[in-house]
C-alpha positions in Angstrom: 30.5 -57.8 -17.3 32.4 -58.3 -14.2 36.8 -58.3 -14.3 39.2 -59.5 -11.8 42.1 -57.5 -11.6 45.6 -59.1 -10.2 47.5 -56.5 -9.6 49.7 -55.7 -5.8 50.3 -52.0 -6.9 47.9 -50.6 -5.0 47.4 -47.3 -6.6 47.6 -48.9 -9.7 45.2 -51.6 -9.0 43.0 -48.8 -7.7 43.5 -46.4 -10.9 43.0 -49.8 -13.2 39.8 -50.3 -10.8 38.3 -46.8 -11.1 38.5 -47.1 -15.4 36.7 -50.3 -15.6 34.2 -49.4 -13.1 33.4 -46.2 -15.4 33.5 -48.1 -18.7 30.4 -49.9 -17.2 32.4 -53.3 -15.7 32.3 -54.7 -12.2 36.0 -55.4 -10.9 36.9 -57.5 -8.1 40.5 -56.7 -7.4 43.0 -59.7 -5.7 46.8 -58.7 -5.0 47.9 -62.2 -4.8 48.1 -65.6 -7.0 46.5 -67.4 -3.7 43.6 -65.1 -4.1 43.1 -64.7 -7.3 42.8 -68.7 -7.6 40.7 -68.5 -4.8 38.6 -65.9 -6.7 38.6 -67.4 -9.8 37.1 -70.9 -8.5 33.8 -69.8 -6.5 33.2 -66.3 -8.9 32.2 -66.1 -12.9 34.3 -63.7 -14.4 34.0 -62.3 -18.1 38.0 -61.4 -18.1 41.3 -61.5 -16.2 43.4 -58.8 -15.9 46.6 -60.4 -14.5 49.9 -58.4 -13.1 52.5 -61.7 -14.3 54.6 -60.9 -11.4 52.8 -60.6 -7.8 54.7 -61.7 -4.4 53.6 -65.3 -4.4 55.2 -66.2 -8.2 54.4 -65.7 -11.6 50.5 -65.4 -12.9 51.4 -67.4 -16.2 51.6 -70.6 -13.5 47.8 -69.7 -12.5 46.9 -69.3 -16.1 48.0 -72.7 -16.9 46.5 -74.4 -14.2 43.2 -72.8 -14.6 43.7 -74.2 -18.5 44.8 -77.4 -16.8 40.9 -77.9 -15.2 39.1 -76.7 -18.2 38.9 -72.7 -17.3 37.8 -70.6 -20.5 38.0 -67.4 -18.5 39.8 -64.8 -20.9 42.6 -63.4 -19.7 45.2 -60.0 -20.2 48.5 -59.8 -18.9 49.0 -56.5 -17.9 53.4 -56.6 -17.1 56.5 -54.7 -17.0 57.9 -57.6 -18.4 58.1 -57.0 -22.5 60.9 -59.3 -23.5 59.6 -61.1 -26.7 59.9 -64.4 -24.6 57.8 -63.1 -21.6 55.2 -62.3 -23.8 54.9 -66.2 -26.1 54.8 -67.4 -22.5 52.3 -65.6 -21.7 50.5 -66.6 -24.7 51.6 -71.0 -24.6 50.5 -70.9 -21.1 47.2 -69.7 -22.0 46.7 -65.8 -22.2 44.5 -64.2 -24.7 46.5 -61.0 -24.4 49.1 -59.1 -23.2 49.2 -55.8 -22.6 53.1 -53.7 -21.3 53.3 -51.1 -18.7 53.2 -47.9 -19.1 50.2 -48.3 -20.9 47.0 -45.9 -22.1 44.0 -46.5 -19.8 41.3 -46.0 -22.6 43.4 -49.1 -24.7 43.0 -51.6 -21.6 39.6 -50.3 -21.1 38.7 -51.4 -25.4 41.0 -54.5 -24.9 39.5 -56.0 -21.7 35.4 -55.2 -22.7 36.7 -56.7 -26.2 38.1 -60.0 -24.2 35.0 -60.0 -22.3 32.6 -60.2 -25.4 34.8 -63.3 -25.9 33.3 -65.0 -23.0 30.2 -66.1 -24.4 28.4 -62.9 -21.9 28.2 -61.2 -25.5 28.4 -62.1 -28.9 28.1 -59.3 -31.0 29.5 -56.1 -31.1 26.1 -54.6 -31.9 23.1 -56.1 -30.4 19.6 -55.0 -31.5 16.3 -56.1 -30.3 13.4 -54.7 -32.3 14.2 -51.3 -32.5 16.4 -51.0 -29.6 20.1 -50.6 -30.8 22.8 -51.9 -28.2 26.7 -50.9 -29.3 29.2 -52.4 -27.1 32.1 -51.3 -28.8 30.9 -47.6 -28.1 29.0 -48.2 -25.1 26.0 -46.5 -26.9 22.6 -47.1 -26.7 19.9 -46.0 -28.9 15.8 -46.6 -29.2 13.7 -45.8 -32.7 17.2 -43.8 -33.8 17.3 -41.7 -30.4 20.5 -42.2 -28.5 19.9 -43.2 -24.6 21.9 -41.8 -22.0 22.4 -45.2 -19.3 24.8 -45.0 -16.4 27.3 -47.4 -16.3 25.7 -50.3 -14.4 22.6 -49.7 -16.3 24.9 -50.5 -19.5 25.9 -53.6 -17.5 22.6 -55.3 -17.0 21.0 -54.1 -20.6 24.2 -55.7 -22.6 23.6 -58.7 -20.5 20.5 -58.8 -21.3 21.0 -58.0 -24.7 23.2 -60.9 -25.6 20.8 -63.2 -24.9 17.3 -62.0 -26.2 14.0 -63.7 -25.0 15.9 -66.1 -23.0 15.5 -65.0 -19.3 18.4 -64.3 -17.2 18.1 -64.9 -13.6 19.0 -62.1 -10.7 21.6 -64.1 -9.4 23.3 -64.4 -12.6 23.1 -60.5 -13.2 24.2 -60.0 -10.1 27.6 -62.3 -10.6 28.1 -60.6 -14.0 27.4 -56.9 -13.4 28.0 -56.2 -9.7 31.4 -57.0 -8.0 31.9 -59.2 -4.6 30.7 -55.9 -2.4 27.2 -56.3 -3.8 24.3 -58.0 -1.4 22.6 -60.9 -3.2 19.8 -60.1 -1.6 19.2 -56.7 -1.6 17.0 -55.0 -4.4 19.8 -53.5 -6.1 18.9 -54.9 -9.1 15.1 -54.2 -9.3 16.2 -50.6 -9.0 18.4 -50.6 -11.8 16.0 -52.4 -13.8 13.3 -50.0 -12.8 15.4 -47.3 -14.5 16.5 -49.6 -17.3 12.6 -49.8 -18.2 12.2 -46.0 -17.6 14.9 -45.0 -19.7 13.6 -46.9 -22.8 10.2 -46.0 -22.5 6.9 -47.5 -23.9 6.2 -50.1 -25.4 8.8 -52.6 -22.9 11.3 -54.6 -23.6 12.6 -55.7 -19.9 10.1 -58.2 -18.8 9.9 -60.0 -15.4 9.2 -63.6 -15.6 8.2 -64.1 -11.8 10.4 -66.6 -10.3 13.4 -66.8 -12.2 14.4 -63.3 -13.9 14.4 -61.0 -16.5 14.0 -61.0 -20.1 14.4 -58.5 -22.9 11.9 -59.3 -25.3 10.6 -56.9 -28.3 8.0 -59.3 -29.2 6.5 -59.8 -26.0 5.5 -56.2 -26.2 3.7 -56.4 -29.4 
Protein backbone atom coordinates (compact mmCIF):
# COMPACT_ATOMS: atom_id res chain seq x y z
CA UNK A 1 0.00 0.00 0.00
CA UNK A 2 1.70 3.13 -0.64
CA UNK A 3 0.70 6.66 1.80
CA UNK A 4 1.40 10.26 1.16
CA UNK A 5 2.18 12.04 4.06
CA UNK A 6 1.52 16.10 4.26
CA UNK A 7 3.20 17.12 6.88
CA UNK A 8 6.12 20.40 7.01
CA UNK A 9 7.42 19.18 10.51
CA UNK A 10 10.31 17.64 9.34
CA UNK A 11 11.20 15.37 12.11
CA UNK A 12 7.85 14.64 12.46
CA UNK A 13 7.21 13.88 8.89
CA UNK A 14 10.30 11.77 9.15
CA UNK A 15 9.26 9.85 12.46
CA UNK A 16 5.52 9.43 10.81
CA UNK A 17 7.68 8.19 7.64
CA UNK A 18 9.88 5.71 9.46
CA UNK A 19 6.45 3.87 11.26
CA UNK A 20 4.67 3.39 8.08
CA UNK A 21 7.65 2.29 6.19
CA UNK A 22 8.05 -0.58 9.10
CA UNK A 23 4.32 -1.45 9.20
CA UNK A 24 5.06 -2.68 5.56
CA UNK A 25 3.61 0.80 3.58
CA UNK A 26 5.47 2.89 1.00
CA UNK A 27 5.24 6.75 1.90
CA UNK A 28 5.86 9.53 -0.29
CA UNK A 29 6.17 12.48 1.98
CA UNK A 30 5.11 16.31 0.50
CA UNK A 31 5.47 19.47 2.96
CA UNK A 32 3.22 21.59 0.95
CA UNK A 33 -0.53 21.76 -0.42
CA UNK A 34 1.14 22.66 -3.95
CA UNK A 35 2.86 19.39 -3.77
CA UNK A 36 0.78 17.28 -2.35
CA UNK A 37 -1.82 18.23 -5.25
CA UNK A 38 0.81 17.80 -7.50
CA UNK A 39 1.36 14.28 -5.98
CA UNK A 40 -1.90 13.29 -5.71
CA UNK A 41 -2.74 13.87 -9.62
CA UNK A 42 0.16 11.79 -11.49
CA UNK A 43 0.60 8.96 -8.28
CA UNK A 44 -2.11 6.15 -6.87
CA UNK A 45 -2.20 6.32 -3.39
CA UNK A 46 -4.10 3.86 -0.90
CA UNK A 47 -4.37 6.79 1.90
CA UNK A 48 -3.64 10.49 2.80
CA UNK A 49 -2.23 11.44 5.75
CA UNK A 50 -2.77 15.22 5.77
CA UNK A 51 -1.08 17.96 8.42
CA UNK A 52 -4.61 20.49 7.97
CA UNK A 53 -2.30 23.39 8.44
CA UNK A 54 0.91 23.60 6.12
CA UNK A 55 2.51 27.10 4.85
CA UNK A 56 0.50 27.44 1.70
CA UNK A 57 -3.27 27.10 3.58
CA UNK A 58 -5.38 24.69 4.92
CA UNK A 59 -5.39 20.83 3.61
CA UNK A 60 -9.30 20.57 4.09
CA UNK A 61 -9.33 23.08 0.74
CA UNK A 62 -7.23 20.19 -1.15
CA UNK A 63 -9.57 17.62 0.23
CA UNK A 64 -12.46 19.18 -1.24
CA UNK A 65 -11.12 19.87 -4.49
CA UNK A 66 -9.75 16.47 -4.92
CA UNK A 67 -13.72 15.49 -3.96
CA UNK A 68 -14.64 18.21 -6.37
CA UNK A 69 -12.89 16.02 -9.59
CA UNK A 70 -14.10 12.68 -8.43
CA UNK A 71 -10.89 11.61 -6.04
CA UNK A 72 -11.78 8.51 -3.72
CA UNK A 73 -8.35 8.56 -2.22
CA UNK A 74 -8.93 8.10 1.64
CA UNK A 75 -7.70 10.44 3.66
CA UNK A 76 -6.57 11.27 7.74
CA UNK A 77 -6.13 14.46 9.19
CA UNK A 78 -3.40 14.31 11.31
CA UNK A 79 -3.76 18.24 13.27
CA UNK A 80 -3.13 20.22 16.30
CA UNK A 81 -6.30 21.58 15.68
CA UNK A 82 -9.11 19.61 17.95
CA UNK A 83 -11.77 22.10 18.26
CA UNK A 84 -15.08 20.17 17.66
CA UNK A 85 -15.57 22.41 14.58
CA UNK A 86 -12.05 21.78 13.04
CA UNK A 87 -12.75 18.33 13.19
CA UNK A 88 -16.77 18.25 11.17
CA UNK A 89 -14.78 20.34 8.75
CA UNK A 90 -12.58 18.06 8.23
CA UNK A 91 -15.12 15.48 7.83
CA UNK A 92 -18.02 17.82 5.29
CA UNK A 93 -15.01 18.64 3.30
CA UNK A 94 -14.34 15.08 2.69
CA UNK A 95 -11.95 13.37 5.34
CA UNK A 96 -12.45 9.82 6.29
CA UNK A 97 -10.60 10.53 9.57
CA UNK A 98 -9.09 12.58 11.81
CA UNK A 99 -6.58 11.93 13.99
CA UNK A 100 -5.05 15.00 17.06
CA UNK A 101 -1.53 15.54 17.93
CA UNK A 102 0.14 14.26 20.24
CA UNK A 103 -0.86 11.11 19.16
CA UNK A 104 0.34 7.17 19.65
CA UNK A 105 2.36 6.04 16.55
CA UNK A 106 1.08 2.35 16.67
CA UNK A 107 -2.83 4.02 16.51
CA UNK A 108 -1.94 5.97 13.16
CA UNK A 109 -0.05 3.02 11.98
CA UNK A 110 -3.85 0.62 12.65
CA UNK A 111 -5.85 3.76 11.40
CA UNK A 112 -3.99 4.56 8.14
CA UNK A 113 -3.49 0.44 6.93
CA UNK A 114 -7.30 0.29 8.07
CA UNK A 115 -8.17 3.51 5.58
CA UNK A 116 -6.05 1.93 3.08
CA UNK A 117 -8.05 -1.54 2.99
CA UNK A 118 -10.80 1.09 2.23
CA UNK A 119 -9.35 1.81 -1.08
CA UNK A 120 -10.41 -1.03 -3.03
CA UNK A 121 -6.20 -2.36 -2.78
CA UNK A 122 -7.89 -4.80 -0.13
CA UNK A 123 -11.06 -5.95 0.82
CA UNK A 124 -10.84 -8.18 3.62
CA UNK A 125 -9.22 -8.09 6.68
CA UNK A 126 -8.18 -11.71 6.31
CA UNK A 127 -7.37 -12.97 2.90
CA UNK A 128 -6.84 -16.71 2.25
CA UNK A 129 -5.95 -18.44 -0.89
CA UNK A 130 -5.95 -22.21 -0.62
CA UNK A 131 -4.20 -22.75 2.38
CA UNK A 132 -2.25 -19.65 2.45
CA UNK A 133 -3.66 -17.31 5.35
CA UNK A 134 -3.00 -13.47 4.77
CA UNK A 135 -4.01 -11.18 8.07
CA UNK A 136 -3.80 -7.58 7.40
CA UNK A 137 -5.02 -6.37 10.51
CA UNK A 138 -1.92 -8.32 12.21
CA UNK A 139 0.33 -8.16 9.50
CA UNK A 140 0.59 -12.04 9.80
CA UNK A 141 1.09 -14.57 7.47
CA UNK A 142 0.66 -18.12 7.65
CA UNK A 143 0.83 -21.42 5.13
CA UNK A 144 -0.81 -25.02 6.08
CA UNK A 145 -1.14 -23.35 9.88
CA UNK A 146 2.76 -22.38 9.96
CA UNK A 147 3.17 -18.73 10.59
CA UNK A 148 5.67 -16.99 7.84
CA UNK A 149 8.05 -14.58 8.77
CA UNK A 150 7.97 -11.70 5.48
CA UNK A 151 9.78 -8.41 5.60
CA UNK A 152 7.82 -5.51 5.27
CA UNK A 153 7.87 -4.97 1.47
CA UNK A 154 7.39 -8.65 1.09
CA UNK A 155 4.05 -8.07 3.11
CA UNK A 156 3.36 -5.22 0.57
CA UNK A 157 3.35 -7.09 -2.64
CA UNK A 158 1.69 -10.53 -1.11
CA UNK A 159 -1.41 -8.36 0.36
CA UNK A 160 -1.55 -6.94 -3.01
CA UNK A 161 -1.62 -9.75 -4.38
CA UNK A 162 -3.77 -11.31 -2.10
CA UNK A 163 -6.68 -8.93 -2.56
CA UNK A 164 -7.14 -9.88 -5.84
CA UNK A 165 -6.63 -13.72 -6.33
CA UNK A 166 -6.08 -15.24 -9.87
CA UNK A 167 -6.48 -11.98 -11.45
CA UNK A 168 -2.96 -10.85 -12.49
CA UNK A 169 -1.43 -7.70 -11.30
CA UNK A 170 1.01 -5.97 -13.44
CA UNK A 171 4.72 -4.73 -12.26
CA UNK A 172 3.95 -1.35 -12.81
CA UNK A 173 0.94 -1.51 -10.70
CA UNK A 174 2.96 -3.19 -7.79
CA UNK A 175 5.42 -0.94 -8.10
CA UNK A 176 2.91 2.31 -7.75
CA UNK A 177 1.27 0.56 -4.72
CA UNK A 178 4.14 -0.96 -2.74
CA UNK A 179 7.32 1.11 -3.48
CA UNK A 180 7.41 4.94 -2.95
CA UNK A 181 8.53 7.68 -5.79
CA UNK A 182 12.49 6.70 -5.05
CA UNK A 183 11.92 3.33 -6.59
CA UNK A 184 13.18 2.66 -10.45
CA UNK A 185 10.44 1.33 -12.65
CA UNK A 186 12.73 -0.38 -14.32
CA UNK A 187 14.88 -1.98 -12.18
CA UNK A 188 14.27 -5.66 -10.96
CA UNK A 189 13.34 -4.72 -7.60
CA UNK A 190 10.37 -6.46 -7.83
CA UNK A 191 11.45 -9.78 -9.35
CA UNK A 192 13.65 -9.99 -6.27
CA UNK A 193 11.11 -9.60 -3.81
CA UNK A 194 8.97 -11.93 -5.57
CA UNK A 195 11.77 -14.36 -5.76
CA UNK A 196 11.72 -14.36 -1.97
CA UNK A 197 7.89 -14.08 -1.75
CA UNK A 198 7.93 -17.66 -3.67
CA UNK A 199 10.84 -18.93 -1.41
CA UNK A 200 9.28 -18.05 1.68
CA UNK A 201 5.98 -19.97 0.93
CA UNK A 202 7.47 -22.91 -0.41
CA UNK A 203 6.19 -25.79 -2.68
CA UNK A 204 3.59 -26.22 -4.28
CA UNK A 205 3.38 -22.07 -5.63
CA UNK A 206 1.11 -19.70 -5.47
CA UNK A 207 3.02 -16.51 -7.13
CA UNK A 208 2.82 -17.17 -10.77
CA UNK A 209 4.29 -15.17 -13.67
CA UNK A 210 2.07 -14.61 -16.57
CA UNK A 211 4.84 -13.35 -19.11
CA UNK A 212 3.99 -10.13 -20.34
CA UNK A 213 1.77 -8.54 -18.02
CA UNK A 214 2.48 -9.63 -14.21
CA UNK A 215 1.91 -11.69 -11.42
CA UNK A 216 -0.73 -13.69 -10.09
CA UNK A 217 -1.40 -15.57 -6.81
CA UNK A 218 -3.22 -18.50 -7.74
CA UNK A 219 -3.71 -21.79 -5.49
CA UNK A 220 -5.42 -23.53 -8.19
CA UNK A 221 -2.92 -23.04 -10.74
CA UNK A 222 -0.69 -25.22 -8.68
CA UNK A 223 -2.84 -28.11 -8.39
Amino acid sequence: MRVLLLEDDTDLAAGVARALRRAGLAVDTVTTLAEADLALSVNAYDTAVLDRRVPDGDAVDLVARQRATGSTVPVLFLTAMDAIADRVGGFEAGGDDYLVKPFAVAELVVRVRSLARRSGAVRRPVLEVGDLRIDTARHEVARAGVQLTLTPKEFAVLELLGGRPGQVVGRSELVEHCWDEMADPASNVVDVVIAQVRRKLGEPQLVHTVRGRGYRLDAAASS
